[in-house]
C-alpha positions in Angstrom: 16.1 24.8 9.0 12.3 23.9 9.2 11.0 21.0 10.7 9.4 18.2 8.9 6.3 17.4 8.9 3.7 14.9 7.5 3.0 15.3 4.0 -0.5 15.6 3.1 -0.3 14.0 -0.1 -2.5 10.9 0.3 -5.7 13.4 0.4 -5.2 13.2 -3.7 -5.1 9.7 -4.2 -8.5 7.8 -5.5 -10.6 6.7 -3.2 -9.7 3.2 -3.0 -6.0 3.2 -2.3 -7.4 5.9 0.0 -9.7 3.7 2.2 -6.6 0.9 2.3 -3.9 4.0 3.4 -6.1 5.0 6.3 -6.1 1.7 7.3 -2.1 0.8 7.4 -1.8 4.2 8.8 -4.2 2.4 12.0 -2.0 -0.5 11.2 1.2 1.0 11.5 0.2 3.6 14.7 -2.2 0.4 16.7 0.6 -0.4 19.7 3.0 2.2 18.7 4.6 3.6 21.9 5.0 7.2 19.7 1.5 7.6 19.6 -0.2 6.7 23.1 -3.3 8.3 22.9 -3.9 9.4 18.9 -6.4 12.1 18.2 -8.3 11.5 16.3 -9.2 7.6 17.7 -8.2 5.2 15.9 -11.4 3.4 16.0 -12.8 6.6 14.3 -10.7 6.2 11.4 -11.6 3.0 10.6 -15.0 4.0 11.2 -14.8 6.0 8.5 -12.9 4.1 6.2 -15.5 1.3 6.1 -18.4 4.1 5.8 -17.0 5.2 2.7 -15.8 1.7 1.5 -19.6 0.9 1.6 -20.4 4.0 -0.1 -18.1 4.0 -2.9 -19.1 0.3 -4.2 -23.0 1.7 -3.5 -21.4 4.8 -6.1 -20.6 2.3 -8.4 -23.4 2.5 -10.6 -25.7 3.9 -8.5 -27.2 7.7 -9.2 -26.4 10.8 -8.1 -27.2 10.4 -4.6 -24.7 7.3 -4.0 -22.0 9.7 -5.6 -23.4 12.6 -3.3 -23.0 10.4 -0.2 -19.3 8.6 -1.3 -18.1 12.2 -1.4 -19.4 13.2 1.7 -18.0 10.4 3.7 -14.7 11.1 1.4 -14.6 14.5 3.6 -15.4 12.9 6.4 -12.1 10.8 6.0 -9.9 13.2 4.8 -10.9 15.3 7.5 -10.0 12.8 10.1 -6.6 12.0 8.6 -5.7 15.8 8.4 -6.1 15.7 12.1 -4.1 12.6 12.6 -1.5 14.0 10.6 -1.8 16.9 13.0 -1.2 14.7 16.2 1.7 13.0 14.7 3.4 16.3 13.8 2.9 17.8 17.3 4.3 14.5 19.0 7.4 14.1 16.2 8.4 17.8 16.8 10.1 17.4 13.6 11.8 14.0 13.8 11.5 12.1 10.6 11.7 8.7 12.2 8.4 9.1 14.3 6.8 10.1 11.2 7.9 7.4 9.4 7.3 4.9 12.2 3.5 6.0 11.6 3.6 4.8 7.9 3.3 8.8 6.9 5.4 10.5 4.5 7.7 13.4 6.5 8.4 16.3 4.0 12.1 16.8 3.3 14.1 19.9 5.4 17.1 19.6 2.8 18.0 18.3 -0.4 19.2 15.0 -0.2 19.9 12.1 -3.1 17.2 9.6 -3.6 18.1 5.9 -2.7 17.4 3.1 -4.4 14.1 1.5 -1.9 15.1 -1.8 -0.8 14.2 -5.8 -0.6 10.3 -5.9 0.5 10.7 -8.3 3.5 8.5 -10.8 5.0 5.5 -11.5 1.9 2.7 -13.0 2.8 0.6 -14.7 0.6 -3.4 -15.7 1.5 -6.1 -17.7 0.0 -9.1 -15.2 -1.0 -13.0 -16.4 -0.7 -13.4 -15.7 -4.4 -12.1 -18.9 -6.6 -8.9 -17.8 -8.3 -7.9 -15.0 -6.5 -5.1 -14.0 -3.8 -4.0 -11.4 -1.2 -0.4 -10.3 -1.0 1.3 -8.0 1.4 4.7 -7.4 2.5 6.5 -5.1 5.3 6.8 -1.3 4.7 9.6 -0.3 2.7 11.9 2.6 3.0 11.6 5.0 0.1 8.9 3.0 -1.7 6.8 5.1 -3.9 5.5 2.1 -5.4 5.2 -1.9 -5.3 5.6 -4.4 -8.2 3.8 -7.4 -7.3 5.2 -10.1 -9.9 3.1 -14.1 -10.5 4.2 -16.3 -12.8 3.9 -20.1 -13.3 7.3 -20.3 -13.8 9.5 -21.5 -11.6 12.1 -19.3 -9.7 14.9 -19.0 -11.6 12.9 -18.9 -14.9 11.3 -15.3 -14.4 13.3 -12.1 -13.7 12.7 -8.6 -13.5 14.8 -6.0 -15.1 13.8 -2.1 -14.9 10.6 -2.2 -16.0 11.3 -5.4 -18.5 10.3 -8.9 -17.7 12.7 -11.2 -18.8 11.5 -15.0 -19.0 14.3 -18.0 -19.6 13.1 -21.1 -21.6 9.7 -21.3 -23.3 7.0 -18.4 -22.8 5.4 -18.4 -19.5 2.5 -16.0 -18.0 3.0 -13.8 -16.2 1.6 -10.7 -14.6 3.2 -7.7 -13.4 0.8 -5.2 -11.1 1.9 -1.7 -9.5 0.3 -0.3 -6.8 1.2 2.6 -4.2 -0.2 -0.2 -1.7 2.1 -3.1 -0.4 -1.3 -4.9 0.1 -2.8 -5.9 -3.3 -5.3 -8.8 -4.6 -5.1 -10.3 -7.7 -8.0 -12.2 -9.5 -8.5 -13.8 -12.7 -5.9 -16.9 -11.7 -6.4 -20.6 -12.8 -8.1 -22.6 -9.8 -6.0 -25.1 -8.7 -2.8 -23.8 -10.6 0.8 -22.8 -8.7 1.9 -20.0 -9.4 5.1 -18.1 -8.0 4.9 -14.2 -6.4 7.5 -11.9 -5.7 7.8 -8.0 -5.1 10.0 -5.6 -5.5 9.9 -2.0 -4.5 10.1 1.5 -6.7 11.1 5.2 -6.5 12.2 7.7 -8.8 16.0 6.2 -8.4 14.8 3.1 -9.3 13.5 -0.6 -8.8 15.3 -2.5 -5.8 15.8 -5.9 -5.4 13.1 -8.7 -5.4 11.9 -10.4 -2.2 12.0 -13.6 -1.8 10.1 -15.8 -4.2 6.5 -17.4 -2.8 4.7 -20.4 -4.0 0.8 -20.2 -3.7 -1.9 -22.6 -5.5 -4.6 -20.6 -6.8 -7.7 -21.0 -4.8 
């Protein structure tokens, strides 16, 4: 049976949830005792993701040049987690709980049912500098393809989440429902001042699994 190995995957995604990967990938691999000595540094990675987070907002309307330069420093990057995937392969020898434990996706050695993902633990909510707008995040879950970040006004108990159908007890509430392959998300746009209530839940292709627990934040 072959071993398993990191899948390479995230090269694909767009360059923003790219930039936040490579950083919970030094997140999840800063004090691991898997990876004592990573190669590449750890410090280069990051190095790298902030050049080409500077890059790409420069990109962002700039000319030819800026989107000359963001692609550059894209390579650069992708590059540098190639490598890392590398050095995690060679020091999990196959074992898909050390790749895991890095935050990287081990390729399957066998066919084996998809589970359900389940309950995102331990969300965190935070205050960003911009008026009306917050930072979520919660723990890495297992089997997550996805995460549904869910705000509402409403109180808990008012507000569920069914498939992919929100369903909202008593009189019509807003409420926002954003996806993202990232467990770290911000959300702007929200009424100074207001409460509002934020859960997540994760997603595969079995399924949604259960909500996390449900966290009051007033909007900034």
């Amino acid at each position: 049976m072959a071993k398993a190995k990191v899948k390479i995957n995230f090269i694909k995604i767009p360059v923003p949830e790219k930039i936040q990967y490579a950083r919970d990938r030094v997140d999840d691999m800063t004090g691991n005792a898997n990876f004592a000595t990573p190669d590449p540094a750890l410090a280069s990675i990051t190095a790298a993701a902030l050049d080409l987070e500077n890059k790409h907002l420069a990109a962002q309307g700039g000319g030819p040049a800026d989107t000359i330069a963001q692609n550059a420093a894209e390579a650069v990057l992708d590059d540098l987690m190639r490598d890392e995937a590398d050095y995690v392969d060679d020091i999990a020898d196959g074992d898909t709980v050390i790749i895991s434990s890095a935050g990287f996706t081990p390729t399957q050695t066998e066919n084996t049912p998809v589970q359900k993902p389940g309950k995102p633990e331990n969300l965190k909510l935070k205050h960003l500098e911009q008026p009306g707008s917050i930072g979520t995040v919660c723990d890495k879950v297992e089997n997550a393809k996805a995460y549904a970040t869910v705000i509402s006004i409403a109180a808990d108990g008012m507000v569920s989440v069914s498939g992919e159908d929100v369903v909202i007890r008593g009189e019509a509430v807003m409420v926002i429902v954003n996806v993202s392959t990232n467990r770290k998300t911000t959300h702007s746009g929200l009424t100074s001042g207001t409460k509002y209530y934020v859960r997540k839940y994760a997603i595969n292709a079995a399924g949604r699994g259960p909500d996390s627990d449900v966290i009051p934040i007033v909007a900034p």
